[in-house]
N, C-alpha and C positions, 0 to 999 in steps of 0.2 A: 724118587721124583722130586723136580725142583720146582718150584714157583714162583714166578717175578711180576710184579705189576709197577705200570708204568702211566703215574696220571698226566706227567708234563712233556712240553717236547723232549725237554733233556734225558727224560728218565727212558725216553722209546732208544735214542743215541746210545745210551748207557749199557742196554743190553745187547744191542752189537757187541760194546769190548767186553759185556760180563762171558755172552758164549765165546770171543776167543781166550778170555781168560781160560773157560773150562777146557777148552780142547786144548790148551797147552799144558794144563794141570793133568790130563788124560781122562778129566771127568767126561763119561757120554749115555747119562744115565737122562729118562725124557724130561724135557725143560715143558713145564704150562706157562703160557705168559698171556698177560692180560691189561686191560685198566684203557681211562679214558683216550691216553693218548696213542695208542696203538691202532694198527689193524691188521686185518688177515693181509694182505698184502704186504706191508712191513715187514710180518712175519716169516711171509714164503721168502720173498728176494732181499733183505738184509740179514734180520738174525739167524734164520735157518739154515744157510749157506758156511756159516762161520763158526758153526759147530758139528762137531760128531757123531750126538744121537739123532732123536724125535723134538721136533722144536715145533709145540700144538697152540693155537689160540682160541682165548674162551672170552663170548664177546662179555658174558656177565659171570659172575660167581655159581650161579644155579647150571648154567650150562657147563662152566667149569668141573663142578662134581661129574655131572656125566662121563666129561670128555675122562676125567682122571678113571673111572670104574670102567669105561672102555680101556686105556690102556694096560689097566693092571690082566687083564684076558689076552693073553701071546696073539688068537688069532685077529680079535680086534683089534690090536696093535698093526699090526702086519699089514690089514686093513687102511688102516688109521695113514701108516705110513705111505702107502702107496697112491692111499687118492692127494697124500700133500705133494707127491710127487710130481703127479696130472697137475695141481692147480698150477704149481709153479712153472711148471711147462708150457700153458694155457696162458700166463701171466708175459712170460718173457716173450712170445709168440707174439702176443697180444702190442706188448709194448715196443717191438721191433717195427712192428706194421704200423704201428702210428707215427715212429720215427720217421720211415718212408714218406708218410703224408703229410707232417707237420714240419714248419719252416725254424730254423734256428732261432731262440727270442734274440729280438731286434735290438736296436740303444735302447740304452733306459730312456725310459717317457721321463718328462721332466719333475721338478718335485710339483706335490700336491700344493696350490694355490686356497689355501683354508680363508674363508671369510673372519674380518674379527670388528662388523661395523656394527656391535650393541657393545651396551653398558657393561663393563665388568663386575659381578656381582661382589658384595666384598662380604669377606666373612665377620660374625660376629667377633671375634678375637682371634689373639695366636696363640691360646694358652694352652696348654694340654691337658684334654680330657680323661681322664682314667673311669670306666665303666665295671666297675665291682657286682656279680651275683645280678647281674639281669637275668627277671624272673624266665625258665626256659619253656612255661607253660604259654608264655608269647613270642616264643619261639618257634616253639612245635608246627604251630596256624600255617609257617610261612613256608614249609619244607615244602619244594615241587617234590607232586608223588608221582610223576613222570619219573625222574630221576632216582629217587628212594627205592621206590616197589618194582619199575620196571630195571633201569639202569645197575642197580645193586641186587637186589632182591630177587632180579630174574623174571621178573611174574611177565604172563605171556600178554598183550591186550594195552588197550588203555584203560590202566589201574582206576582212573575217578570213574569216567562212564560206567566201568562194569561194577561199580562199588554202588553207586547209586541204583544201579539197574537193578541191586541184590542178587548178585551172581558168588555165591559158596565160597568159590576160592579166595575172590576178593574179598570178600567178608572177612572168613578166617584167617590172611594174612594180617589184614587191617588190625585184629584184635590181637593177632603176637605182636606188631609192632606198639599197641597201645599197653599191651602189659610193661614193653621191656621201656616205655615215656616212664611208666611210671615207676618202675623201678631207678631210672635214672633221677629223678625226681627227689629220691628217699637218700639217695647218694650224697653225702657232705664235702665229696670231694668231685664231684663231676657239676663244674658250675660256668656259665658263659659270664667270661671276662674280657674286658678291650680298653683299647687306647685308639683314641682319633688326635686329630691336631692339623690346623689349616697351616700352610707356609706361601709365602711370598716367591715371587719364582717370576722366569723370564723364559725364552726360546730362544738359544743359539743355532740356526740350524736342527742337526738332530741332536743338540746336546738341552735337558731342563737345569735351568741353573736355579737354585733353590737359595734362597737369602737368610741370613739372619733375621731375628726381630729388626734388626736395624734398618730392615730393607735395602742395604747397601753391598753388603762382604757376601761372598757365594760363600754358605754353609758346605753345600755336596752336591755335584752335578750328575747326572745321569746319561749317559750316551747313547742314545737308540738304534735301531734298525730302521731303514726307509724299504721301503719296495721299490722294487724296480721296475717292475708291470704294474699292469690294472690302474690305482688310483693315486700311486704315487707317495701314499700317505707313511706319515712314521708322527708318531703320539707327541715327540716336539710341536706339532703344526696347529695343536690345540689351542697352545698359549700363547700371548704375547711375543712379539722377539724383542728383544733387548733394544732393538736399535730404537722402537716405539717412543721410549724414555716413561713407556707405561710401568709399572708393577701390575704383574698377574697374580691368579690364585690358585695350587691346587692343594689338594686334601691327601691323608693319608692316612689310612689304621690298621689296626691288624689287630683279630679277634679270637680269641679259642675260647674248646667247649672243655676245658681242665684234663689235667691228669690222672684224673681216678678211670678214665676210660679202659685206658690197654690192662690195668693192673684187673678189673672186671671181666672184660672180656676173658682174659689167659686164665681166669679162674673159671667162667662159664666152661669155657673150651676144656678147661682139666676136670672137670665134673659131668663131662655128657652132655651140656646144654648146646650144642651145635650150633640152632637156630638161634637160640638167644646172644650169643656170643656175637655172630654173625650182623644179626640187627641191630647189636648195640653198636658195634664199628661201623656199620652205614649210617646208621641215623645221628651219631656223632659227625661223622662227616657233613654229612647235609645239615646238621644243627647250625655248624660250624658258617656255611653258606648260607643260610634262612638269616644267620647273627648280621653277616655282610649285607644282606640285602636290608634288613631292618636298620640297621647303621647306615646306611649309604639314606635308606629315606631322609633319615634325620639327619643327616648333612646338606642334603638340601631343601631341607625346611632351614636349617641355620645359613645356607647361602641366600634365603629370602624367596627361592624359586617352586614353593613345594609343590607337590600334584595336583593333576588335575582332581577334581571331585568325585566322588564315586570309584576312584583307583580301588581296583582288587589282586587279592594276590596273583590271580592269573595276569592280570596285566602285567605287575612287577616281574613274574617267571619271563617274560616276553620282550621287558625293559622298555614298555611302552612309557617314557619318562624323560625329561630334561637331563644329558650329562650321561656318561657311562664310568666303571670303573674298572683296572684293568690289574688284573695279578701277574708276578712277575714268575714266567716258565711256561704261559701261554703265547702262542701262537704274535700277538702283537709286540711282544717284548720277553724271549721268549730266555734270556739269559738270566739265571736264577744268582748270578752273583750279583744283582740289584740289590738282591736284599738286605748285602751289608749296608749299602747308604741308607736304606727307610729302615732299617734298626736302629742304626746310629740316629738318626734324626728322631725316633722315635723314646728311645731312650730304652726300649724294649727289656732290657736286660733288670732294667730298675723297677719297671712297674708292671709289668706281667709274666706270668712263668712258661714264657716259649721260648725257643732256645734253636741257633740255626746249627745245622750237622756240618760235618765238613763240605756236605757235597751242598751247602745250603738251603736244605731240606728244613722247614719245618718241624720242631717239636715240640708239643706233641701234635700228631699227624692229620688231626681233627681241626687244625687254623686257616684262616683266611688272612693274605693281606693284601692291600692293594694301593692304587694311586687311582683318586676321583678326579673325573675333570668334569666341568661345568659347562664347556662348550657345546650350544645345542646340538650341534649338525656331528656332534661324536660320536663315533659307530665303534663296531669291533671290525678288526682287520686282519689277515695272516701277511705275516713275511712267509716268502719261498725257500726252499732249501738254499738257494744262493744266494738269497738278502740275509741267510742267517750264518754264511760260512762269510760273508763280506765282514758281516760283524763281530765276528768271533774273530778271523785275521785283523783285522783294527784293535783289536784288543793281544793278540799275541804280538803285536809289531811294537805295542806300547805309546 
């Protein structure tokens, strides 16, 4: 059995060519595929289609196991296969008849007209921060346990209410994950470190042109996706354009929880600690995210604009706040070769120990990076599959 997980749009892309790779190689032994970015529907009418065997989805890791102990049993297998059969049946049936009733999308709506009539806040310098061994016992506080307990951990419910209620399960989940906080803890090599750094910048269209200290010379530009439906938007629309003769501002950093994680976990996993192993690569993950959301506060308290009063971590899960931030390989800018410019610009290589893979992945796998922007009225957005093949041909055409 194989297993692939897919937390960004690109990595859901990716296992489309991984299963023709396999069926050309004659592998057709069953594939589990998983992770943020996927769904059962991806599953049925793209990667299942373009392989050989069983191609199963597991919306979380705990229902994962399941799925996996059902296939290893021939007749549940058999089972297994035939109702993905139905879905996919039920799927195309489905999406034939909508075609029928639904009109071809029309011209693109024009671009998104972004308000920009307040003060631009200015940051406190342009110098670059390097964040060493932030303590992670003020990290822990900020983890959504929506995402931790339920999203990773599989637990059935909503994790806080039923934790509060004193409901067993949640109980005794709570305390494996607090054993394996504190084992992290004791760990001299599992430590949250980061780099921030504000830059000067301007909007071309959809390109961000990012300046030198000099505010003059484009350091590294960035070329986005626009929508073509709904609101038009594409993440240039945030900032200044050029033509203002303003200088803008945005932020950029990028944080990991170190690399003593995987070397832990593979040693959990080689000893029988199943669960522990497990929890420690979730709750690294989300460390990792809790680090960005606590970073991102403090950017803008250094942009001047900090929170409202009484802000709590629920609000922050909910991004009830001035300004959003946006990682590159999500849905709003969804091409992960961004990351070479905000490395570059970051200096990455010199002052923290992550490292981008070929495919521009993240290492090690527990990081966050992002680009913050300050504009009130900033939301999160999706490109379409078509605003994301427009974008991708613009960059194959050069």
């Amino acid at each position: 059995m194989i297993g692939l997980s897919g937390l960004l749009v690109k990595s859901a892309k990716m296992m489309v060519e991984t299963a023709q790779d396999f069926r050309q190689a004659g592998i057709s032994c069953p594939v589990l595929v998983g992770g943020a970015a996927l769904s059962n529907r991806f599953t049925r009418l793209r990667i299942a289609p373009e392989y050989d065997g069983m191609v199963a989805y597991a919306p979380d890791a705990m229902s994962g196991l399941a799925l996996a102990n059902q296939i290893q049993d021939a007749d549940e297998r058999a089972k297994l296969i035939a109702s993905f059969d139905e879905e996919a049946e039920a799927m195309l049936a489905a999406d034939e008849a909508a075609r029928e009733n639904t009109e071809e999308p029309g011209e693109d709506v024009p671009p998104a007209q972004v308000r920009h009539d307040f003060d631009i806040p200015n940051p406190p310098d342009l110098r670059l921060h390097v964040l060493k061994e932030h303590p992670l016992d003020e990290i822990f506080p900020l983890i959504n346990p929506q995402m931790l307990y339920v999203r990773h951990l599989g637990y059935k419910g909503r994790f806080a209410d039923d934790l509060a209620a004193g409901d067993q399960s949640a109980i005794e989940l709570h305390d494996s994950v607090r054993k394996v906080e504190d084992l992290m803890l004791a760990q001299n090599d599992i430590k949250a470190n980061g780099i921030l750094k504000f830059f000067p910048c301007n909007s071309d269209g959809q390109r961000i042109l990012v300046y030198g200290s000099d505010e003059k010379n484009i350091a590294e530009e960035f070329h986005l996706g626009r929508q073509s439906q709904r609101d038009g938007l594409c993440l240039a629309d945030y900032l200044l354009p050029q033509s203002s003769g303003q200088v803008d501002y945005v932020g950029m950093f990028v944080v990991s929880i170190g690399n003593g994680v995987r070397a832990l976990a593979e040693k959990w996993m080689a000893d029988g600690q199943f669960l522990n192993s497990h929890i420690l690569s979730a709750l690294a993950l989300e460390s990792a995210e809790a680090f960005a959301e606590l970073l991102h506060q403090q950017v803008r308290q250094m942009w001047g604009f900090g929170d409202p009063a009484g802000m709590t971590p629920q609000d922050m899960f909910r991004t009830q706040y001035r300004g959003k931030r946006f990682s590159f390989g999500y849905p709003a800018c969804p091409r992960l070769e961004d990351q070479e410019q905000l490395f570059r610009l970051l200096d990455v290589s010199a002052n923290l120990d992550v490292e981008l893979t070929e495919g521009y992945m993240m290492d090690p796998e527990s990081s966050v990076s992002a680009l913050v922007f300050h504009h009130p009225d900033a939301k999160y957005f999706n490109l379409s599959e078509r605003d994301i093949d427009r974008l991708e041909e613009r960059f194959s055409q050069g």
